[in-house]
C-alpha positions in Angstrom: 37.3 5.4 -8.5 34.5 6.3 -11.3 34.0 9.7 -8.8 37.9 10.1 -9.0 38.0 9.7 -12.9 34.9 11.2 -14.3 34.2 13.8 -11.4 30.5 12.7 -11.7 28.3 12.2 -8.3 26.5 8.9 -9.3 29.9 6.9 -7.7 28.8 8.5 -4.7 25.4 7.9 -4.6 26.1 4.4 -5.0 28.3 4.2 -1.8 25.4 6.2 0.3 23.3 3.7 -1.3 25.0 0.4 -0.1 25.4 1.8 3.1 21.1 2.5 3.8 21.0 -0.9 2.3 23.9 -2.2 5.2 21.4 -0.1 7.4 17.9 -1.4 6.3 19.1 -4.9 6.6 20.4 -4.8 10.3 24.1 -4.8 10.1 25.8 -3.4 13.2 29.5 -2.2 13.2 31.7 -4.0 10.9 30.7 -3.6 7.4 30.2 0.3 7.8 34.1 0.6 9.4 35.8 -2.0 6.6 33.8 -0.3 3.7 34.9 3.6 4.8 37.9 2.4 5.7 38.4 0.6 2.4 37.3 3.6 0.3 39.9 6.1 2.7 42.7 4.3 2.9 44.0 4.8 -0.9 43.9 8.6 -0.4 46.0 8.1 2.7 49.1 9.1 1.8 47.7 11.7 0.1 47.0 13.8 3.5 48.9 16.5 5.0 49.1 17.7 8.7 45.6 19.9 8.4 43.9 17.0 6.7 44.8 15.0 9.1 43.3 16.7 11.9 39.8 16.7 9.9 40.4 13.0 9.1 40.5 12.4 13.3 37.9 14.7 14.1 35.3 12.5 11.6 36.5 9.6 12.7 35.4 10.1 16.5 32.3 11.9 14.5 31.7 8.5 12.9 32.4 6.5 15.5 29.3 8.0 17.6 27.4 7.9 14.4 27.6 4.6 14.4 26.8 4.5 18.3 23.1 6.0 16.9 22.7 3.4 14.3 23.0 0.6 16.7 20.4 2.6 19.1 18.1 3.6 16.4 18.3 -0.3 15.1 18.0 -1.3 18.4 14.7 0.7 18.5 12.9 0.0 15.7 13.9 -3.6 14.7 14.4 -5.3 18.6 12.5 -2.7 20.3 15.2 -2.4 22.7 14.7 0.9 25.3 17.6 2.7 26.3 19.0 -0.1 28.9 19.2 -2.7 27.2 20.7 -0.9 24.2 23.8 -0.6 26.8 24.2 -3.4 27.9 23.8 -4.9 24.7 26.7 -2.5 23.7 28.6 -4.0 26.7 28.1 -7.8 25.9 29.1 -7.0 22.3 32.2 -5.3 23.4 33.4 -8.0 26.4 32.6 -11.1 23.2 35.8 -9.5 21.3 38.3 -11.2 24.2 36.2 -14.1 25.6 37.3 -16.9 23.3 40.8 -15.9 23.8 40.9 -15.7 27.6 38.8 -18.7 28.2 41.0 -20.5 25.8 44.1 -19.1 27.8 42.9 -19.9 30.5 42.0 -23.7 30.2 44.8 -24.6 27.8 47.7 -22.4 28.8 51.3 -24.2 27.8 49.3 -26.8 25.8 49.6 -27.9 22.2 47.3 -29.9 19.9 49.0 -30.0 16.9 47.3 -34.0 16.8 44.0 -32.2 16.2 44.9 -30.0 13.0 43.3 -32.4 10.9 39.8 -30.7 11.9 41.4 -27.7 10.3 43.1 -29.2 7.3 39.8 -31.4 6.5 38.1 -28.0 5.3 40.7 -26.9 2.9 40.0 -26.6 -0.7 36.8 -28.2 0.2 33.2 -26.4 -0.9 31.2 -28.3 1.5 32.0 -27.6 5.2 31.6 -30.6 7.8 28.0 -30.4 9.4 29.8 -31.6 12.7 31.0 -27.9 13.1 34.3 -29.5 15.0 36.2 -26.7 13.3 37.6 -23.3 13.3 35.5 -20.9 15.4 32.4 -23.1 16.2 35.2 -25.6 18.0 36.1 -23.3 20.1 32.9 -22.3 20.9 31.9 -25.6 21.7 34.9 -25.9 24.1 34.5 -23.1 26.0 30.5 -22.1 26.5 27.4 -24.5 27.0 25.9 -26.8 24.4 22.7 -25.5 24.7 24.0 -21.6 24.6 26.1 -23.2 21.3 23.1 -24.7 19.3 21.0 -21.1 20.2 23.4 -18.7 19.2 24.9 -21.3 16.0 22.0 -23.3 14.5 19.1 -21.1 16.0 20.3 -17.3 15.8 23.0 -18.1 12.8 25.3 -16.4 14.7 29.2 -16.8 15.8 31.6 -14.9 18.2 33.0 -12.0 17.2 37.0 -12.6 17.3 38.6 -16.3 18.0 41.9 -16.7 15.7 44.3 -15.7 17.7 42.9 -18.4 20.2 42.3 -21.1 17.5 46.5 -20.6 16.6 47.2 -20.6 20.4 45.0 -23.7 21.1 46.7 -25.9 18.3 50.7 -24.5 18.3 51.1 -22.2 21.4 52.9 -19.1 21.9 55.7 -20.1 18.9 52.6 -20.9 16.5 50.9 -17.8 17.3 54.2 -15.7 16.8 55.1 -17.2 13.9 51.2 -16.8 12.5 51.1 -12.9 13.0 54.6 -12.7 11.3 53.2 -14.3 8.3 49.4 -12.6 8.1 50.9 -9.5 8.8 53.1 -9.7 6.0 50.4 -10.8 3.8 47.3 -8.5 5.0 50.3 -5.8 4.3 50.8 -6.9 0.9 47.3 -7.0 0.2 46.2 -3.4 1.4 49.5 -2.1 -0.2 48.6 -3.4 -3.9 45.2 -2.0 -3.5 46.5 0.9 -2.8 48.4 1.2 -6.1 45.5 -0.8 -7.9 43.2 2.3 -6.4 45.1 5.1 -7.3 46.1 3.3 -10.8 42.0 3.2 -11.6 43.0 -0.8 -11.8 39.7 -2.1 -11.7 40.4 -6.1 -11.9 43.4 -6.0 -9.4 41.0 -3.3 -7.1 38.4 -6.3 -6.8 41.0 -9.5 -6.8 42.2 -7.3 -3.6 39.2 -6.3 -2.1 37.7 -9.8 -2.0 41.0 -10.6 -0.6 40.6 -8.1 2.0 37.3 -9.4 2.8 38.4 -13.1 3.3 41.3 -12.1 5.2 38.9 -10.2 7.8 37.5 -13.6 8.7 40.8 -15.1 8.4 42.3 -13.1 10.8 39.4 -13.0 13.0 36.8 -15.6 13.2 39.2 -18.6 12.6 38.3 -19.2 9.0 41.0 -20.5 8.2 39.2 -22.9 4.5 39.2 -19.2 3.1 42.7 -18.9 2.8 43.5 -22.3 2.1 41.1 -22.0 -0.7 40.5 -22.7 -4.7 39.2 -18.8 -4.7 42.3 -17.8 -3.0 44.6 -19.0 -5.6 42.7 -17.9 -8.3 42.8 -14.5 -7.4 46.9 -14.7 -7.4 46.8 -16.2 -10.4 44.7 -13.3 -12.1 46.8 -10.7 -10.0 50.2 -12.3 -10.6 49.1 -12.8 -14.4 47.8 -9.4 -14.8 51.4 -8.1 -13.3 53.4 -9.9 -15.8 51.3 -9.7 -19.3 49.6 -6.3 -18.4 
């Protein structure tokens, strides 16, 4: 946005900035795609036929970008060779469906609507249960070994990659599920949409209401966090974006 107003390079030195620092400390994939995409998607509509043959060709050019990152990270902070940098590749890849075919699998045409309270206990609620019996570590603790559980959770600090979808199925079903995606898609829409206008606007408050939005709703949608949506920081933010709509 300052780029966009003032015409001045220092907006974009800031972005090349934040993403070495994404770089120097070790992130992977995720926060280099939702950051370009963030910053591309208000120019969107924007594009015409041409552009939008560019706009493909760099984003197969990023995508193999990215590809190097992970190698040269792989390199230099795991000392991974060339082997294990594949097959790391592969196990990161497969983790985005396990959770929701092992959870298919051993709870197909179940419901567990009794145990929603391990949900509901983390709403509007600062400090999380240490029992982990919730969201995306549940799962996890249903479907792989205890001991593969406490390494990767309280060891590594680390979760699966994607588990929502499974979490919804696990508690309501196919109808739950259904009736979920209706719902989140019509707010994730919502959201992106008024950033959009916030963006083009130069609306700086309602850009960063939005954006954090954005960023909660990532986890929301895919790592079962479901205490960020039911949250105290959630309704704020609609109460600064709704208030700023009707006295601004």
């Amino acid at each position: 946005m300052y780029y966009m107003k003032f015409k001045k390079k220092f907006g974009l030195f800031v972005i090349l900035f934040y993403l070495i620092y994404l770089f120097w400390i070790g992130t992977k994939f995720g926060m280099y795609l939702i950051s370009i995409y963030w910053l591309v998607i208000p120019l969107v509509k924007k594009l015409n036929k041409k552009m939008v043959k560019k706009v493909t060709i760099s984003f197969f050019v990023l995508i193999f970008l990215l590809l190097g990152i992970v190698t040269l990270q792989g390199k230099l902070i795991y000392n991974r060779v060339g082997d294990q940098n594949t097959d790391y590749l592969v196990n990161r890849i497969a983790q985005q469906g396990q959770m929701w075919w092992a959870t298919y699998k051993d709870y197909k045409g179940q419901m567990h609507i009794d145990e929603t309270g391990d949900e509901t206990r983390t709403f509007f609620n600062s400090k999380l249960p240490d029992d982990k019996n919730y969201g995306i570590y549940k799962l996890m603790m249903h479907e792989i070994p205890s001991s593969t559980f406490y390494n990767k959770v309280y060891i590594g600090g680390a979760r699966y990659a994607f588990s929502t979808d499974a979490s919804v199925y696990y508690y309501f079903n196919f109808i739950g599920l259904i009736i979920w995606t209706i719902v989140m898609g019509i707010f994730y829409s919502w959201i992106v949409k008024r950033y959009i206008d916030s963006f083009l606007n130069f609306r700086i408050i309602s850009c960063l209401c939005f954006t954090k939005m954005f960023l909660s709703m990532n986890s929301i949608l895919l790592q079962s966090d479901f205490n960020k949506l039911f949250s105290y920081e959630t309704v704020i933010l609609l109460i600064v974006v709704f208030g700023i709509d009707i006295f601004w």
